[in-house]
N, CA, C and O of each residue as an XYZ file, in Angstrom:
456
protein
N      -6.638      1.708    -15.575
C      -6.045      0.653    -14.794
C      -6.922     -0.596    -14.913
O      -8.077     -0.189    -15.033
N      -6.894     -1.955    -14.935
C      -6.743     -3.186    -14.926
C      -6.731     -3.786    -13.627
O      -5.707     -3.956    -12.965
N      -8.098     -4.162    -13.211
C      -8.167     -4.860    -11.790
C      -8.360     -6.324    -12.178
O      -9.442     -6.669    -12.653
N      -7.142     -7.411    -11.964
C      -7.949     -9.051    -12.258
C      -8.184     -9.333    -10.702
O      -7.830     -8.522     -9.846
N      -8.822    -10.571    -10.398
C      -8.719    -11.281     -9.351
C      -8.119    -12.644    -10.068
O      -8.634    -13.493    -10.796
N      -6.608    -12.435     -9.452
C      -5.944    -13.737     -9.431
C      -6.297    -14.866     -9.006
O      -6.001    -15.819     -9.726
N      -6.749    -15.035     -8.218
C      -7.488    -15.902     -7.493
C      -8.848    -17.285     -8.132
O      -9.130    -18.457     -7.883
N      -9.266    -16.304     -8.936
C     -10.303    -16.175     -9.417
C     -10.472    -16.601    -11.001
O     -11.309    -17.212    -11.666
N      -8.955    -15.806    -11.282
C      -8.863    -15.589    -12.710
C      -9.782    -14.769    -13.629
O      -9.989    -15.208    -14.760
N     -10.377    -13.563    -13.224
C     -11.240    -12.911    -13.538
C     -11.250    -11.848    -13.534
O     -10.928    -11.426    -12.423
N     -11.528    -10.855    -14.445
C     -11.575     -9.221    -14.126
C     -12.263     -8.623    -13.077
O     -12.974     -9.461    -12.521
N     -12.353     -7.416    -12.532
C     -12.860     -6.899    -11.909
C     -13.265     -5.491    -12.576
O     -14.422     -5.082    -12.471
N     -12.316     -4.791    -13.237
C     -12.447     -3.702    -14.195
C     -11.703     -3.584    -14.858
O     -10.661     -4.016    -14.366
N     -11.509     -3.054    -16.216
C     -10.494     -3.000    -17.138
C     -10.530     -1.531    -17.610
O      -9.813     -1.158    -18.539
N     -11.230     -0.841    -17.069
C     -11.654      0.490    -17.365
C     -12.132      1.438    -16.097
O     -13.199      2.027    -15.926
N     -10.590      1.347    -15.023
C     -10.427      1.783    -13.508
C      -9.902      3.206    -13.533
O      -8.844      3.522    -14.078
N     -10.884      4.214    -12.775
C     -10.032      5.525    -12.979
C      -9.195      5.184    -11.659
O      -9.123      3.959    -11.568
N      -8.585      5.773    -10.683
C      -7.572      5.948     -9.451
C      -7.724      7.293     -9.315
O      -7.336      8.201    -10.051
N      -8.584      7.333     -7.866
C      -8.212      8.684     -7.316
C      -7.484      8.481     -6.047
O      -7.832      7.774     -5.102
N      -6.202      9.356     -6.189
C      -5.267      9.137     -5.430
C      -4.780     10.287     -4.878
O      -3.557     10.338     -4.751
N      -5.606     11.480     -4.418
C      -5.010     13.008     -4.718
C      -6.490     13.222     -3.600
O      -7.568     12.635     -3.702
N      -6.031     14.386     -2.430
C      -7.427     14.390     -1.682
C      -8.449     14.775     -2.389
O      -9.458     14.125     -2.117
N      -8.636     15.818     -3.434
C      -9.902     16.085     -4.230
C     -10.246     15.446     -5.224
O     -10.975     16.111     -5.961
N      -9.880     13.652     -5.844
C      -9.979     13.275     -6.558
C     -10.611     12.205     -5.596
O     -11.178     11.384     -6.317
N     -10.745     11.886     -4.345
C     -10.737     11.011     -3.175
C     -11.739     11.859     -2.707
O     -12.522     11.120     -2.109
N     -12.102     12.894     -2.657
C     -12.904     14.056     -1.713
C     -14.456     13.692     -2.770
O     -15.557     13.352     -2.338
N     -14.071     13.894     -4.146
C     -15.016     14.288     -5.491
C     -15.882     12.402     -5.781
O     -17.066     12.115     -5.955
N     -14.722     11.570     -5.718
C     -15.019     10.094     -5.696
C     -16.524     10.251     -6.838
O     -16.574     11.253     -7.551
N     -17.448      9.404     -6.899
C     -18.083      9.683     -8.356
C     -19.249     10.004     -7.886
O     -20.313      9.408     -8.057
N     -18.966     11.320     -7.060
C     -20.506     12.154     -6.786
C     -20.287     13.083     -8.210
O     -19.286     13.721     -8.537
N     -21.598     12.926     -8.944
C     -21.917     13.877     -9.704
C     -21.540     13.030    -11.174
O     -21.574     13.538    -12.295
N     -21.262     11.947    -10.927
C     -21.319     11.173    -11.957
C     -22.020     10.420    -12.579
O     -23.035     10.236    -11.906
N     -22.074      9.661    -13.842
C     -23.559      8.933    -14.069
C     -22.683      7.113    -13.639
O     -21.487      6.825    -13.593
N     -24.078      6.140    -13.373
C     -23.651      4.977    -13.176
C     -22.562      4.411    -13.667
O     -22.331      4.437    -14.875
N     -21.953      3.970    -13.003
C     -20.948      2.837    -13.920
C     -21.250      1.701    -14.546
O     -22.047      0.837    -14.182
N     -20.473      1.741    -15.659
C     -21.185      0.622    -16.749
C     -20.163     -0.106    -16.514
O     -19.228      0.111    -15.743
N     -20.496     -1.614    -17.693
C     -19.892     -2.563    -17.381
C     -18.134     -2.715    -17.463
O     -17.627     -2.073    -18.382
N     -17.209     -3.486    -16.604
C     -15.339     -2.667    -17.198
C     -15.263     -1.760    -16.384
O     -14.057     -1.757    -16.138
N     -15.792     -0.834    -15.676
C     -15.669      0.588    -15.205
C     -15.785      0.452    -13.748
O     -16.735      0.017    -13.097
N     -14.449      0.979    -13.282
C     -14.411      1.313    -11.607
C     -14.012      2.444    -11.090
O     -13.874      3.388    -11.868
N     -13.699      2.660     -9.516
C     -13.588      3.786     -9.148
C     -12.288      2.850     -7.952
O     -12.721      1.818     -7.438
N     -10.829      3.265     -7.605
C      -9.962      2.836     -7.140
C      -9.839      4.018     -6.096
O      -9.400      5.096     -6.496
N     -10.215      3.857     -4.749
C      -9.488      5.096     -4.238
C      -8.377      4.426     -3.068
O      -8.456      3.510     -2.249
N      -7.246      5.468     -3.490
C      -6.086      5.300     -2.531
C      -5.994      5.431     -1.501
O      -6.327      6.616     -1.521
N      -5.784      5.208     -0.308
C      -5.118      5.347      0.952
C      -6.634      5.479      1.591
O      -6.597      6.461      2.332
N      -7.917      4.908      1.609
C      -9.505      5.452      2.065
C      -9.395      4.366      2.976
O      -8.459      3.634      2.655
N     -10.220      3.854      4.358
C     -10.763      3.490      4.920
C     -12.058      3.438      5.130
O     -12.505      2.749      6.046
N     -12.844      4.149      4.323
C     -14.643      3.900      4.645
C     -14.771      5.019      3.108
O     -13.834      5.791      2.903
N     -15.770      5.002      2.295
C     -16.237      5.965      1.952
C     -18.221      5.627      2.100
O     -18.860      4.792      2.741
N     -18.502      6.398      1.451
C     -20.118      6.213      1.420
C     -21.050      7.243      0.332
O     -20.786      8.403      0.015
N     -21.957      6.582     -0.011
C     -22.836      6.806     -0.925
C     -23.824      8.235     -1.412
O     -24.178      8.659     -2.513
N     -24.054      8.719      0.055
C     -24.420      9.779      0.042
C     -24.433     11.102     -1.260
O     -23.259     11.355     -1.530
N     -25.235     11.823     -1.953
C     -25.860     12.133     -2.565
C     -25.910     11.672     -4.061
O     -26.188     12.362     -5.042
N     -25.589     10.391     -4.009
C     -25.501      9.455     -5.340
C     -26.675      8.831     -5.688
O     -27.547      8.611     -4.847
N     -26.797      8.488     -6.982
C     -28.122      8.185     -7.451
C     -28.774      7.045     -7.922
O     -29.838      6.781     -8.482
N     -27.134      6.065     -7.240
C     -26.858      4.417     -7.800
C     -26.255      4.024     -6.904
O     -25.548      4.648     -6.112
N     -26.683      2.089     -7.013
C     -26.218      1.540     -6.046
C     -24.110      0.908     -6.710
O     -23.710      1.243     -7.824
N     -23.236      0.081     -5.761
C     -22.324      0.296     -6.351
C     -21.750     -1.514     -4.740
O     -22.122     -1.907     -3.635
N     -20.647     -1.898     -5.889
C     -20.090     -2.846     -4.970
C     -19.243     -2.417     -4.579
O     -18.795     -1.445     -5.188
N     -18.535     -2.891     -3.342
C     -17.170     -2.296     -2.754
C     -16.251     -2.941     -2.371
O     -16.440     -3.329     -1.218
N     -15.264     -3.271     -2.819
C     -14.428     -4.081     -2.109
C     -13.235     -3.417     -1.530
O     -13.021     -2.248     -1.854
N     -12.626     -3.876     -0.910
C     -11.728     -3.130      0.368
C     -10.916     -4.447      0.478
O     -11.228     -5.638      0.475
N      -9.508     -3.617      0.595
C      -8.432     -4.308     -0.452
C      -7.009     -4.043      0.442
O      -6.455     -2.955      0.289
N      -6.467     -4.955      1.297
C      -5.223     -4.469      1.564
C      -3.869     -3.879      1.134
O      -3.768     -3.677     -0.076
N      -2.935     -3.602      1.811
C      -1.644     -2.989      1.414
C      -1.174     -4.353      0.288
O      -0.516     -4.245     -0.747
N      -1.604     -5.279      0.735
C      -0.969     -6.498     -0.018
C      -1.851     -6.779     -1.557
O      -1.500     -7.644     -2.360
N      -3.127     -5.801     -1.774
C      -3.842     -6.243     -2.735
C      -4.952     -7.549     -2.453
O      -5.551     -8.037     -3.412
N      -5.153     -8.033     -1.134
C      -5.401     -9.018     -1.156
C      -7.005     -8.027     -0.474
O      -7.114     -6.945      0.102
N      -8.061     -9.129     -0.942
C      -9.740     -8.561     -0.419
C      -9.601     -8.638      0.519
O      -8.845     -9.557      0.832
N     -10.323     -7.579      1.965
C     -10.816     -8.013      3.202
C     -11.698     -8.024      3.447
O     -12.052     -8.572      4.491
N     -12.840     -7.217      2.333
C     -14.084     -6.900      3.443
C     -15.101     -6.780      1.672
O     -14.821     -6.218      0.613
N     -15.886     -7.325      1.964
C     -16.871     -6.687      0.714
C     -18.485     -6.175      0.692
O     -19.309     -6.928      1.211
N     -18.818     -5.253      0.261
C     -20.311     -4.323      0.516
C     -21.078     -4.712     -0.960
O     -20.596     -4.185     -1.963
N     -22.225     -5.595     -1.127
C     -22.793     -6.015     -2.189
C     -24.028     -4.516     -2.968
O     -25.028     -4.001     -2.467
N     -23.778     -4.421     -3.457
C     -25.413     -3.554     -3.508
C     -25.813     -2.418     -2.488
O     -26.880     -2.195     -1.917
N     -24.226     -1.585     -2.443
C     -25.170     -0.807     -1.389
C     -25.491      0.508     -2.106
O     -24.923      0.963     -3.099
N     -26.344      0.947     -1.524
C     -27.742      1.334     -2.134
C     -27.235      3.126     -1.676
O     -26.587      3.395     -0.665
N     -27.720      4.144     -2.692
C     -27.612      5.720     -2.020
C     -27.770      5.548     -0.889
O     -28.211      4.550     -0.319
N     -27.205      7.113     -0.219
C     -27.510      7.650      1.125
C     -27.168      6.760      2.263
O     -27.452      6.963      3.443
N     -26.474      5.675      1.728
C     -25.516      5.229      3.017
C     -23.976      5.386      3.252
O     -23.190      5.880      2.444
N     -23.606      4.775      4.761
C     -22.121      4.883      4.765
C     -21.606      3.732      5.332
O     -21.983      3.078      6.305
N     -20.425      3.551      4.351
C     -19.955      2.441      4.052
C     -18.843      1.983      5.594
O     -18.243      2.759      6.338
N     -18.910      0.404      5.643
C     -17.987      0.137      7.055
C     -16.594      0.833      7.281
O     -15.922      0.764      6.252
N     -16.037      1.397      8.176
C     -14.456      1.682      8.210
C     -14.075      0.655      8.622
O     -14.628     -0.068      9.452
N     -12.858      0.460      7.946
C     -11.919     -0.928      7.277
C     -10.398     -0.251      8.155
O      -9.624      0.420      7.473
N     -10.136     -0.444      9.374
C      -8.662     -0.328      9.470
C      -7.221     -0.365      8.638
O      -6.166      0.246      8.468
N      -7.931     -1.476      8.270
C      -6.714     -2.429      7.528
C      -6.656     -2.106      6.086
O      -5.643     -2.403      5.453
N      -7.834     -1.421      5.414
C      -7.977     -0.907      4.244
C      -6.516      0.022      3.597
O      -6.054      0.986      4.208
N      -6.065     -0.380      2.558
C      -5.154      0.500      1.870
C      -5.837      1.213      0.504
O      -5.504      2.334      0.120
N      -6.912      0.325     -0.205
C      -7.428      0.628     -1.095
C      -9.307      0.579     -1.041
O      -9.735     -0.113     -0.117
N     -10.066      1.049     -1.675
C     -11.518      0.584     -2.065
C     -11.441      0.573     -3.159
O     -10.682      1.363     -3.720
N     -12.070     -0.174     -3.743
C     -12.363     -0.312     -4.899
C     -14.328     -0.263     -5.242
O     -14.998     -1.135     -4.689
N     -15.014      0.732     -6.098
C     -15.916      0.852     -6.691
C     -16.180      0.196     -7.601
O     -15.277     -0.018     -8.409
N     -17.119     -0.212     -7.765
C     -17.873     -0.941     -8.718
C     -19.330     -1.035     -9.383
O     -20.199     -0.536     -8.667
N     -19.697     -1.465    -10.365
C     -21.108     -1.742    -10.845
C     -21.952     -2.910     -9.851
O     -21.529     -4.048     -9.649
N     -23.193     -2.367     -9.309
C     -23.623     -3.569     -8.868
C     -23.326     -5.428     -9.580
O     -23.445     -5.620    -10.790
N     -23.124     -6.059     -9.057
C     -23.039     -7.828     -9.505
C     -21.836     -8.072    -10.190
O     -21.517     -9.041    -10.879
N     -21.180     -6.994     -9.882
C     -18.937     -7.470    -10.333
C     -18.884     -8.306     -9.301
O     -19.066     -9.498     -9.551
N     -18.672     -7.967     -8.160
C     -18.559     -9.363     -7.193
C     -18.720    -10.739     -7.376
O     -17.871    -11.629     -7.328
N     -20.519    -10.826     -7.698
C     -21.058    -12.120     -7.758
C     -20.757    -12.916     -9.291
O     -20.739    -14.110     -9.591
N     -20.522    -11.583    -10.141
C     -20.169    -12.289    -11.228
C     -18.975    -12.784    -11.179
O     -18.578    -13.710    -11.887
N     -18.478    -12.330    -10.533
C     -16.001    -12.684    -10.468
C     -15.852    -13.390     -9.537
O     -14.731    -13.764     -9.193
N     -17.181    -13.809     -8.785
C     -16.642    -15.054     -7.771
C     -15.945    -14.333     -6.913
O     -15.320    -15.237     -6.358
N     -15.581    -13.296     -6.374
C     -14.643    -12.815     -5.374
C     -15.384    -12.665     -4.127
O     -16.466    -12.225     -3.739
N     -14.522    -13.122     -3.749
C     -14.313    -13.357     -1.700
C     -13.558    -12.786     -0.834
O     -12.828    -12.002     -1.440
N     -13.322    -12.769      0.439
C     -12.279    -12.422      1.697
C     -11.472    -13.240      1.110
O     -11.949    -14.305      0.717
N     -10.052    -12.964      0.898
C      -8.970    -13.596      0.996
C      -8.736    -13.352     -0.473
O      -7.559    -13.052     -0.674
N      -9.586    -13.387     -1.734
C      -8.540    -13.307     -3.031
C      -7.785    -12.002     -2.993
O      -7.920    -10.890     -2.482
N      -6.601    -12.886     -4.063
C      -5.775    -11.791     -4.132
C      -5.864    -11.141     -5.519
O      -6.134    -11.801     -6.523
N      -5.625     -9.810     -5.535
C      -5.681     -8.953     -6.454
C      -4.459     -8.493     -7.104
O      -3.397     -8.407     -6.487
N      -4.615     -8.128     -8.615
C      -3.096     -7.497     -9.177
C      -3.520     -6.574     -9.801
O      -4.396     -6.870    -10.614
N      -3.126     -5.154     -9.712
C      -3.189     -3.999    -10.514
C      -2.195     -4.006    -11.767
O      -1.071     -4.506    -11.798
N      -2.809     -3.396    -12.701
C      -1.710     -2.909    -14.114
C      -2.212     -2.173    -14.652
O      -3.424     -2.037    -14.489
N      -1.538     -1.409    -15.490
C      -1.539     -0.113    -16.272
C      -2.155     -0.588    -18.061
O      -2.258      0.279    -18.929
């Protein structure tokens, strides 16, 4: 999957898995190695996840029903847990400095594609 920020005009990942299934959402990328550059982690229907027994830090953005950003976590670091987002329909995972590099903020809007 294909994350741009419209907004922005900029990628976010072009190389997005989607876990959308509770053990694909349960598994999220514990036991995985860092994400490189292009490469995200999309999970469906989440309100908070967190870092815990991971071995890398990771950006987060939290993403309404509408695709649009609400909330974003820069650099957060193992062994923490991440804010619960009410309003959250999606999170989106990332490589540390996708954010700062894509210019993305509260309010851009996002478009998914295949």
């Amino acid at each position: 999957m294909i994350i741009k920020n419209q907004t922005k005009n900029t990628t976010l990942t072009d190389q997005c898995r989607v876990a959308d299934t509770f053990f694909t959402r349960l598994r999220g990328l514990l036991g995985s190695p860092p994400l490189e550059a292009g490469q995200g982690l999309l999970l469906v229907s989440e309100k908070s996840i967190h870092t815990l027994f991971m071995s890398f830090s990771l950006d987060i953005v939290y993403i309404d029903k509408n695709q649009t950003v609400i909330k974003l976590d820069y650099d957060m670091p193992p062994y923490r847990l991440g804010s619960y987002v009410k309003q959250a329909a999606y999170i989106l995972e990332l490589p540390v400095g996708v954010i700062e590099q894509t210019q993305t903020v509260v309010g851009d809007q996002l478009h998914f594609s295949k």
